[in-house]
C-alpha positions as CSV (number, residue, x, y, z in Angstrom):
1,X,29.8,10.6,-94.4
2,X,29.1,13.3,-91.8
3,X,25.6,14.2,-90.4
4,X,24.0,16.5,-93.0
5,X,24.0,19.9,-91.8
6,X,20.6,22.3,-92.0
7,X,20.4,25.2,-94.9
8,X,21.8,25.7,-98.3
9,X,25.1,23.6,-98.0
10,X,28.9,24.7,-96.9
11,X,28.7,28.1,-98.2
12,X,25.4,29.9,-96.1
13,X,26.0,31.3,-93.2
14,X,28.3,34.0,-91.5
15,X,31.4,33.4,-89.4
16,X,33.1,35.6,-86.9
17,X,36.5,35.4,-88.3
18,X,39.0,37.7,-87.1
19,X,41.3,37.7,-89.9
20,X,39.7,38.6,-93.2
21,X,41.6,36.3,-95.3
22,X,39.3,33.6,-94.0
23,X,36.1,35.4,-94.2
24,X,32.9,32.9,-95.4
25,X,31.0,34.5,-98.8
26,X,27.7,34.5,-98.6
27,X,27.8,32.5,-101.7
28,X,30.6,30.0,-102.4
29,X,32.3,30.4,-105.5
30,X,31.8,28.2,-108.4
31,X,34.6,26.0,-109.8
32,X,34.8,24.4,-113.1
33,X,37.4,21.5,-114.1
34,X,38.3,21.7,-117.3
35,X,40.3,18.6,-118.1
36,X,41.0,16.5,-121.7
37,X,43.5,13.7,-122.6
38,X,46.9,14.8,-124.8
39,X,46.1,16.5,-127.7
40,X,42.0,16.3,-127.4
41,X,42.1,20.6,-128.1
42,X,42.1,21.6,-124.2
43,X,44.1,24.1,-124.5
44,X,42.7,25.4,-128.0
45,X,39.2,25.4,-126.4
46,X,40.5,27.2,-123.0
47,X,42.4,30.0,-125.2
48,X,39.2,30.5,-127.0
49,X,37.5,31.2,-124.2
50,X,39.5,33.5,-122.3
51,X,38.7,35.9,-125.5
52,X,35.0,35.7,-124.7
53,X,32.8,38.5,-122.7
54,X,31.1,36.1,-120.7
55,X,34.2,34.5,-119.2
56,X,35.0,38.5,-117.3
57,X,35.4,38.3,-113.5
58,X,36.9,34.8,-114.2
59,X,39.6,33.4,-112.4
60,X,41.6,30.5,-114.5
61,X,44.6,28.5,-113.0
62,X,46.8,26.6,-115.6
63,X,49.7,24.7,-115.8
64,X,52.0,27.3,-117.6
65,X,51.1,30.2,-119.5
66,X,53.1,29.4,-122.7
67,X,50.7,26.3,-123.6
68,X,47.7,28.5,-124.3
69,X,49.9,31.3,-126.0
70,X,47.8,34.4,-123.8
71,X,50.4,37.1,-125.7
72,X,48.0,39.2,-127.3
73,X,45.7,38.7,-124.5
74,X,48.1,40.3,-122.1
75,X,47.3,43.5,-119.9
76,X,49.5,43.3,-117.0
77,X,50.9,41.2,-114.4
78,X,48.3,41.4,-111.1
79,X,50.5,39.9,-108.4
80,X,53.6,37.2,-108.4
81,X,52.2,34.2,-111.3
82,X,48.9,36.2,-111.8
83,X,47.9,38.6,-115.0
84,X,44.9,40.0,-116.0
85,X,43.5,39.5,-119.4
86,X,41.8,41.7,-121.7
87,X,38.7,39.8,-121.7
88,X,38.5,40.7,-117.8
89,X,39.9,37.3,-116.6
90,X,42.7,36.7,-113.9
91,X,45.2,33.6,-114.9
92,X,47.4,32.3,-113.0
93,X,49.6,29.2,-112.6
94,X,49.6,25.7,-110.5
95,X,52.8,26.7,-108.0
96,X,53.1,22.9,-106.4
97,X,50.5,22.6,-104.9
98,X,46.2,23.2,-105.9
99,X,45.1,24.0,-102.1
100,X,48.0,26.9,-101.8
101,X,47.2,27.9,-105.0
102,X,43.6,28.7,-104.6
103,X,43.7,29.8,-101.0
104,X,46.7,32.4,-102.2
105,X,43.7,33.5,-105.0
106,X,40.9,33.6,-102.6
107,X,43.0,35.8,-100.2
108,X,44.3,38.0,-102.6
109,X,40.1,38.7,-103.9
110,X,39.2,39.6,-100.4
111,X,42.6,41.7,-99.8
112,X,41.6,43.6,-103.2
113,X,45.3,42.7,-104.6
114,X,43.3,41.3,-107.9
115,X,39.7,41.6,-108.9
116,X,36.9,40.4,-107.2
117,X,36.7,37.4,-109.5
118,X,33.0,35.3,-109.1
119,X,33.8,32.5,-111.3
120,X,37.2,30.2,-110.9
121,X,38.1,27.4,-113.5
122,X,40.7,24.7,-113.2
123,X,42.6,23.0,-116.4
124,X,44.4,19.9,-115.8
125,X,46.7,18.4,-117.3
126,X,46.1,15.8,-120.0
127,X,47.3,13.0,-117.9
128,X,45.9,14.0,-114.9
129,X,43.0,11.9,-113.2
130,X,40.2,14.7,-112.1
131,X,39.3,12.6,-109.4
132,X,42.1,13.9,-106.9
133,X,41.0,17.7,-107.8
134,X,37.3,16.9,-107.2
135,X,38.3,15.2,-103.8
136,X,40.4,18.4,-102.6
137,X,37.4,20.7,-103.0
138,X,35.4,18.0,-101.8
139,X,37.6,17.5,-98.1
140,X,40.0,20.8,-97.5
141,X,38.0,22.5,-94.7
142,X,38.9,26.2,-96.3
143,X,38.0,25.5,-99.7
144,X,34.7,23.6,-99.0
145,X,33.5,26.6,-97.2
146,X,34.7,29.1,-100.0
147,X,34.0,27.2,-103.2
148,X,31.8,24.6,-104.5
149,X,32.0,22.5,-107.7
150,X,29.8,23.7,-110.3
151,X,30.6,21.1,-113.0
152,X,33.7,19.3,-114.9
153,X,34.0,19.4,-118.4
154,X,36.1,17.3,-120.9
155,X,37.3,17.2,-124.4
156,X,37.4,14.4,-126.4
157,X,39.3,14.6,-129.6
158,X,36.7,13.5,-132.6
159,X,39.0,12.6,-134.8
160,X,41.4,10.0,-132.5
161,X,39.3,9.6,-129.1
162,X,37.9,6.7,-130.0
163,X,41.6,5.0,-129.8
164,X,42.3,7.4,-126.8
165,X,39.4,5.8,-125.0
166,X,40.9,2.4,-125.9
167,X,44.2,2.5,-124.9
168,X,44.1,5.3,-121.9
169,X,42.0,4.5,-119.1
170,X,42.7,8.0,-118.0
171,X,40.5,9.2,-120.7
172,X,37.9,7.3,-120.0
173,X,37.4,8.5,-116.5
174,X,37.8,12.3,-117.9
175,X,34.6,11.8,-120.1
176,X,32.9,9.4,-117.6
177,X,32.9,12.1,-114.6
178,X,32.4,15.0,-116.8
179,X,29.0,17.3,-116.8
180,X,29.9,18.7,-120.4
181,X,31.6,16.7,-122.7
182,X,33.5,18.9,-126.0
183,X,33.4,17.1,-129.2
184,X,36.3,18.7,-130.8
185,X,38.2,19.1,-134.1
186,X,34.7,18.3,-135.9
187,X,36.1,19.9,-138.8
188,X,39.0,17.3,-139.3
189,X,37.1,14.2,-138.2
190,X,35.2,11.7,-140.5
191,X,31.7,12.2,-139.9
192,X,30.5,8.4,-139.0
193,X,33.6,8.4,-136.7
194,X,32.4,11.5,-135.2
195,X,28.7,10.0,-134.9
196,X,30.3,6.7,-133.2
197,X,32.4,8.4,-131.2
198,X,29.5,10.7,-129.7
199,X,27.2,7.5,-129.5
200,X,30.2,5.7,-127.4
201,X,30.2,8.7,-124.9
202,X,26.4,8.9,-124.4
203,X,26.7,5.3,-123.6
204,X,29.4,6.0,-121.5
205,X,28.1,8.9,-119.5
206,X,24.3,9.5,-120.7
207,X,23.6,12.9,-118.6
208,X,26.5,15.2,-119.8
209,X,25.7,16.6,-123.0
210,X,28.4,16.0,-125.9
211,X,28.8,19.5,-127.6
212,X,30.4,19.5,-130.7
213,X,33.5,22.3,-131.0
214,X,35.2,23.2,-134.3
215,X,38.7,25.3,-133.6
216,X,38.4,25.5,-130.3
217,X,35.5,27.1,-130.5
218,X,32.5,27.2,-127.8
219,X,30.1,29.6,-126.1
220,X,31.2,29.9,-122.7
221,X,27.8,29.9,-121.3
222,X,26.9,26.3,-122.3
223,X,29.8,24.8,-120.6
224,X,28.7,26.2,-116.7
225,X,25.8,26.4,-114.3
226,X,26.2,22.7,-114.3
227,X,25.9,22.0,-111.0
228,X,22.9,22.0,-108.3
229,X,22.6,25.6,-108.1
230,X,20.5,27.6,-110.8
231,X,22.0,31.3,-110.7
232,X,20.1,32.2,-113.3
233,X,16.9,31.6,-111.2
234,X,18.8,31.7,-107.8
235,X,16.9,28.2,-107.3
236,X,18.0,24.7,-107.1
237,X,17.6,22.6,-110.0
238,X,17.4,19.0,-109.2
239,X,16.2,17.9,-112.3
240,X,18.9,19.4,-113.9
241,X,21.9,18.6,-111.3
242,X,20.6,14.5,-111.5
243,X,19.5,14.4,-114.5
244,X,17.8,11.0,-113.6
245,X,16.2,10.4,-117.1
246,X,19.3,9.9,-118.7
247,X,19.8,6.7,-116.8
248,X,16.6,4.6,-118.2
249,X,17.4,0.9,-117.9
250,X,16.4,0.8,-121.4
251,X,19.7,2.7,-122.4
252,X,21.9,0.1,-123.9
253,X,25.4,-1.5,-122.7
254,X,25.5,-3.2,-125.9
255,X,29.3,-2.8,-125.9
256,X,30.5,-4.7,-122.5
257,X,31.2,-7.4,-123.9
258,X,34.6,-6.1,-126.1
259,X,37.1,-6.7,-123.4
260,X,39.7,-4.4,-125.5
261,X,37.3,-1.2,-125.1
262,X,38.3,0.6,-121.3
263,X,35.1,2.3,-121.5
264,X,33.4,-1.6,-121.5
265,X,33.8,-1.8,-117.4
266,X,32.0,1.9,-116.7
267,X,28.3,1.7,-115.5
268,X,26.5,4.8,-115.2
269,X,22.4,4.3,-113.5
270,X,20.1,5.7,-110.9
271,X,18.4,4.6,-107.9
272,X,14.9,5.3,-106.7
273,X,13.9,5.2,-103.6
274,X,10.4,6.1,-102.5
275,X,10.5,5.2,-98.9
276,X,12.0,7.4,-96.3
277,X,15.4,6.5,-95.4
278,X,16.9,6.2,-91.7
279,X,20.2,8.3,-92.3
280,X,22.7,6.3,-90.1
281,X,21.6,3.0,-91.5
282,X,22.4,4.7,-94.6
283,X,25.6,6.2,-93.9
284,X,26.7,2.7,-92.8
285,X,25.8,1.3,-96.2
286,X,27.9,4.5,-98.2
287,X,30.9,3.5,-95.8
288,X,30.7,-0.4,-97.0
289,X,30.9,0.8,-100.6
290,X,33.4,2.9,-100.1
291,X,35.7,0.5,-98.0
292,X,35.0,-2.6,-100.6
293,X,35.2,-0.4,-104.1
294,X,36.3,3.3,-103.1
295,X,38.3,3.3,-105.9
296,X,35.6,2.3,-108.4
297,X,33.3,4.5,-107.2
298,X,33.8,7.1,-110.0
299,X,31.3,9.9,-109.3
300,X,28.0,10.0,-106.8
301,X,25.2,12.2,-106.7
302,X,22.2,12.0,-105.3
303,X,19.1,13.6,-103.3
304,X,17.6,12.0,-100.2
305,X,14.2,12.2,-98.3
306,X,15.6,11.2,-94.6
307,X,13.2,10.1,-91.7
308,X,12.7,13.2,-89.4
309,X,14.5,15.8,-92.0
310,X,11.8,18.4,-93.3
311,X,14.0,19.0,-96.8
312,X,15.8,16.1,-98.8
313,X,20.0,15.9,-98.1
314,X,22.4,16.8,-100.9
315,X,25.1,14.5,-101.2
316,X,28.1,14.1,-103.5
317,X,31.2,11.9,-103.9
318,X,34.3,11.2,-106.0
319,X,35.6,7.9,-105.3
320,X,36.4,7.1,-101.5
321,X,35.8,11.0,-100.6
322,X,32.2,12.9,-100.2
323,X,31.5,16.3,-99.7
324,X,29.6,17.0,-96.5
325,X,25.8,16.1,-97.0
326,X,24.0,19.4,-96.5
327,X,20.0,19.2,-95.8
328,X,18.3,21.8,-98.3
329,X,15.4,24.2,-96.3
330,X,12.5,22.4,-98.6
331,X,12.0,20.1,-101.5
332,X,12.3,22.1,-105.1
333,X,9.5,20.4,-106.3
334,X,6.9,17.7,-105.5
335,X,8.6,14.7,-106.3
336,X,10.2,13.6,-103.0
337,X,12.1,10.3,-104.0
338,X,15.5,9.7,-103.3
339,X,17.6,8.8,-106.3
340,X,20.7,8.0,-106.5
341,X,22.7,8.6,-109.4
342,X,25.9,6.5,-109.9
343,X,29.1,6.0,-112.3
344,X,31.3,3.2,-111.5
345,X,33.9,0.7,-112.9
346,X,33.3,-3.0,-112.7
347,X,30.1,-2.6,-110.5
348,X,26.9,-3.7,-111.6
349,X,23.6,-2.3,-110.7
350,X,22.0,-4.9,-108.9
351,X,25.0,-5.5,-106.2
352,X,23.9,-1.6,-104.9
353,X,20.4,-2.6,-104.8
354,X,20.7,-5.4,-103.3
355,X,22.5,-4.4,-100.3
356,X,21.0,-0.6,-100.0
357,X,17.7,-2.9,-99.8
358,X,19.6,-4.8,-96.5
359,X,21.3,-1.7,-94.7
360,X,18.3,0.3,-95.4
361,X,15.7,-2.7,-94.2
362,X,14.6,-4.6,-96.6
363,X,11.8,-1.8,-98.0
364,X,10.7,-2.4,-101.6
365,X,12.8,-0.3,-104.4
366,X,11.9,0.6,-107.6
C-alpha cells in the first residue's frame, strides 16, 4: 500500500488540468456492481430498475442491450452504444474493454454530449469474477480519481443457488464480496429452501443484508449508499461501511466441515485493534499477506488509528490490489479502534492475528 494521503480520499481536491476531459469532481462518482451467476434474475432485477424514478441521472453499462429487452424503455440513441431511457437513465454497452468504456462516459458527461449522470452502475456477466472490476477502479489512476466504489450487489437464485453455490465457485465469491445480496424468484422457491438458502449466505457473508426479490422486483434505494460515504447526511458512516457487529465470533461455521459445499473454505471476521499502529510496520505486514495469499484475500476493509495521524486511515482491497489508503480529517465518532474487517478463502482467523501481533510489535489484541 501507498502512504495514506490527508482529506476525504481520491476524489477532494482541485487540479489544474488543462484539458477538461480530465477535470477532478469535487465529489467522485459512485459505482455499483451489480453481478449474479446464470440465470440467478440479474437481468430481470436490472430491467426492473431502470423503470424506477429513483434510478434517473443513472448511468448503467451492460453487456448487450437485447438481454434486458429496454424496447419500450427506449427514447433515443445519446451518442455511438449510448441511449437514454425514459426513466432518465443513460445505458450503454461494455465495447472491449471497462477502463475505455467508462473514461469514454465520464468524458462525454463533462463535454455535455449525454446527461450529467451522478450515479454509474456496472452488470457483469454471470460468469464473471467481480474481483477484476473492483481491482480496475481500485488501481486505474483516472478512474480512482473520478469514481469510487459505493457497494456490489449480487443475486442469488432462491430456488437453485443452493446447488449454484455448490458446484460454481464463481458464485460463491459473487455473494461473498457483495454489500447487498438479492434473494430472488421467492415466488417460485420452496419456502425452507429459501430459509436455508438465506441462512447459508448470512453465514457466508454476515454484513450484507439478503433482501428478498419476487419478479425482479426491488426498491432501488435499498440496494446503494452502501459504501463509506452517507449522502444522505453528507457524513461518513463507519458503522455502517464495517459493519463490525456482524462478525461476532459467536456467529457459527457450523458448515466447514462438508468438503462438497465451495462456500465451506470462506471466512468472513474482524479485527480490533486498540493500540495505535506504526503505519510502515503495517504496510509491511499487508504486503506479506498479499504476496503469500493475494489470491485468497477476497475483500478488505478496514479503519486505522495510525501513530502521529490526527484522523483514522481508510483502506480497501480486493485480493492482491488496494485502493490508495486515504487519512479522513477526524474520527466520525468516539470509538477510535482499528478494525479490520476480512473475507478470505482457506485462511483462518488466528494466522492474521498472529502475525499482525509480530509486524505490528507484539501489542496485546482483542
Amino acid at each position: 500500500m501507498t502512504a495514506p494521503e490527508q482529506g476525504q480520499g481520491h476524489g477532494q481536491g482541485q487540479e489544474q488540468a488543462q484539458d477538461q476531459d480530465l477535470a477532478i469532481p469535487d465529489a467522485p462518482l459512485p459505482v455499483s456492481v451489480l453481478t449474479g451467476f446464470l440465470g440467478s434474475g440479474k437481468t430481470t432485477v436490472l430491467r426492473h430498475l431502470l423503470a424506477q424514478p429513483d434510478m434517473a441521472n443513472t448511468a448503467v453499462i451492460v453487456n448487450e442491450f437485447g438481454e434486458i429487452g429496454l424496447d419500450h424503455m427506449l427514447v433515443e440513441n445519446a451518442k455511438e452504444d449510448t441511449i437514454l431511457l425514459n426513466s432518465g437513465c443513460l445505458c450503454c454497452t461494455v465495447r472491449g474493454d471497462l477502463v475505455e468504456t467508462m473514461r469514454r462516459l465520464f468524458k462525454q458527461r463533462v463535454r455535455r454530449e449525454i446527461p450529467p449522470f451522478d450515479r454509474l452502475v456496472i452488470e457483469t456477466t454471470g460468469l464473471a469474477d467481480p474481483a477484476p472490476i473492483l481491482q480496475t477502479l481500485m488501481n486505474d489512476p483516472f478512474l480512482v480519481e473520478r469514481f469510487r466504489l459505493d457497494g456490489v450487489i449480487a443475486t442469488v437464485d432462491a430456488a437453485n443457488g443452493g446447488t449454484t453455490l455448490d458446484n460454481h465457485f464463481e458464485s460463491v465469491k459473487q455473494a461473498a464480496v457483495a454489500d447487498r445480496l438479492l434473494l430472488t424468484k421467492t415466488d417460485a422457491a420452496e419456502p425452507d429452501a429459501a430459509e436455508a438458502l438465506k441462512i447459508r449466505l448470512k453465514d457466508l457473508n454476515p454484513a450484507a443484508p439478503v433482501l428478498p426479490v419476487s419478479q425482479g422486483e426491488v426498491e432501488a434505494a435499498a440496494l446503494f449508499n452502501a459504501g463509506l460515504y452517507d449522502p444522505t447526511t453528507k457524513t461518513l458512516d463507519v458503522q455502517r461501511w464495517l459493519k463490525p457487529e456482524a462478525y461476532d465470533d459467536d456467529h457459527g461455521h457450523d458448515h466447514h466441515h462438508d468438503v462438497n459445499r465451495h462456500d465451506a473454505s470462506i471466512r468472513a471476521f474482524c479485527i480490533t485493534r486498540e493500540e495505535p499502529l506504526n503505519w510502515d510496520r503495517l504496510n509491511s505486514w499487508v504486503e506479506m499477506l498479499i504476496m503469500l495469499y493475494g489470491g485468497n484475500l477476497l475483500r478488505i476493509k478496514g479503519i486505522l488509528n495510525i501513530e502521529d495521524c490526527e484522523g483514522p486511515v481508510v483502506i480497501h482491497g480486493v485480493q492482491h490490489m488496494f485502493h490508495p489508503p486515504s487519512q479522513l480529517e477526524s474520527w466520525p465518532d468516539a470509538d477510535h479502534r482499528s478494525r479490520l474487517v476480512f473475507i478470505t478463502r482457506d485462511l483462518e482467523k488466528e494466522m492474521f492475528e498472529h502475525t499482525l501481533e509480530a509486524f505490528a510489535g507484539g501489542s496485546d489484541l482483542t
